[in-house]
C-alpha positions in Angstrom: -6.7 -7.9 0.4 -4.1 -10.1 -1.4 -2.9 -13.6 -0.7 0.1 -14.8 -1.4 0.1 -17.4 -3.5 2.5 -19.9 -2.0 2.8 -22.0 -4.8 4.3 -19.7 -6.9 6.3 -18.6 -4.5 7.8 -22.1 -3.9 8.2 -22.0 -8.3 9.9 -18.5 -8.1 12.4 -19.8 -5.2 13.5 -23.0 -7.6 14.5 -20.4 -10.2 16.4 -17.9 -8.2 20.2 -18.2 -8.3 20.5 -16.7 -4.9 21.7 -17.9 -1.5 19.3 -15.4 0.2 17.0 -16.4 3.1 13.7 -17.2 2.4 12.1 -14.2 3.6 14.3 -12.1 1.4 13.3 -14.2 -1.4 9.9 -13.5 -0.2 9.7 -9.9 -0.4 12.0 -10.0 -4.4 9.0 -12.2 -5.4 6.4 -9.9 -4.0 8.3 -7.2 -6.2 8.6 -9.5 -8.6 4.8 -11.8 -9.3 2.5 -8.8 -7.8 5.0 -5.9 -8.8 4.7 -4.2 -5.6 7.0 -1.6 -4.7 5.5 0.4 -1.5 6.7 -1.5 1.7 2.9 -0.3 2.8 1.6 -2.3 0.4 3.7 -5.0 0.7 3.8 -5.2 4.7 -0.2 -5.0 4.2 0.2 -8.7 1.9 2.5 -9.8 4.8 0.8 -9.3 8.2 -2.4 -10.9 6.7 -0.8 -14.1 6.1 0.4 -16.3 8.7 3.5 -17.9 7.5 4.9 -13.9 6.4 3.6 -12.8 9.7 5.5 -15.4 11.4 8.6 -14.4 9.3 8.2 -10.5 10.3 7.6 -11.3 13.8 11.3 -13.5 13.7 13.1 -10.2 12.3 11.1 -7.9 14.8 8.9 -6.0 12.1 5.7 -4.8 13.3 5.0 -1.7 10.6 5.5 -0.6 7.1 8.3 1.8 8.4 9.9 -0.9 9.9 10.0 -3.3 6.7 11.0 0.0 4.8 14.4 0.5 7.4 14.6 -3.6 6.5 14.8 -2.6 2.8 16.9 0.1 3.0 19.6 -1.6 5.1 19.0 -4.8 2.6 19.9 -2.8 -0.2 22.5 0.0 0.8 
């Protein structure tokens, strides 16, 4: 299991040019710092950490096919 590592996180948002929320910002960097590209994977990191699980629950995301419909609609 990964953790997110918060503190890089909080480095990565500094640097991004981007008016996007923070859990957008959140799933670019997990792209981004652990160059993850399957939402399974990604929605794995997320519901083991507090703070993401907290930001999946506020945009009603309780799978991996739900953060993939989040993604698609994010980017089409």
């Amino acid at each position: 299991m990964l953790n997110i590592n918060w503190d890089e996180y909080k480095e990565y948002k500094q640097h991004t040019h981007t008016e996007a929320d923070n859990f957008i910002i959140l799933l670019n960097f997990m792209k981004s710092y652990y160059k993850m590209v399957s939402p399974m994977d990604i929605y794995d990191t997320l519901i083991n950490d507090e703070l993401a699980k907290m930001m999946l629950d506020k945009r009603d995301i309780t799978d991996a096919e739900g953060l993939e419909s989040f993604l698609f609609k994010l980017n089409g």
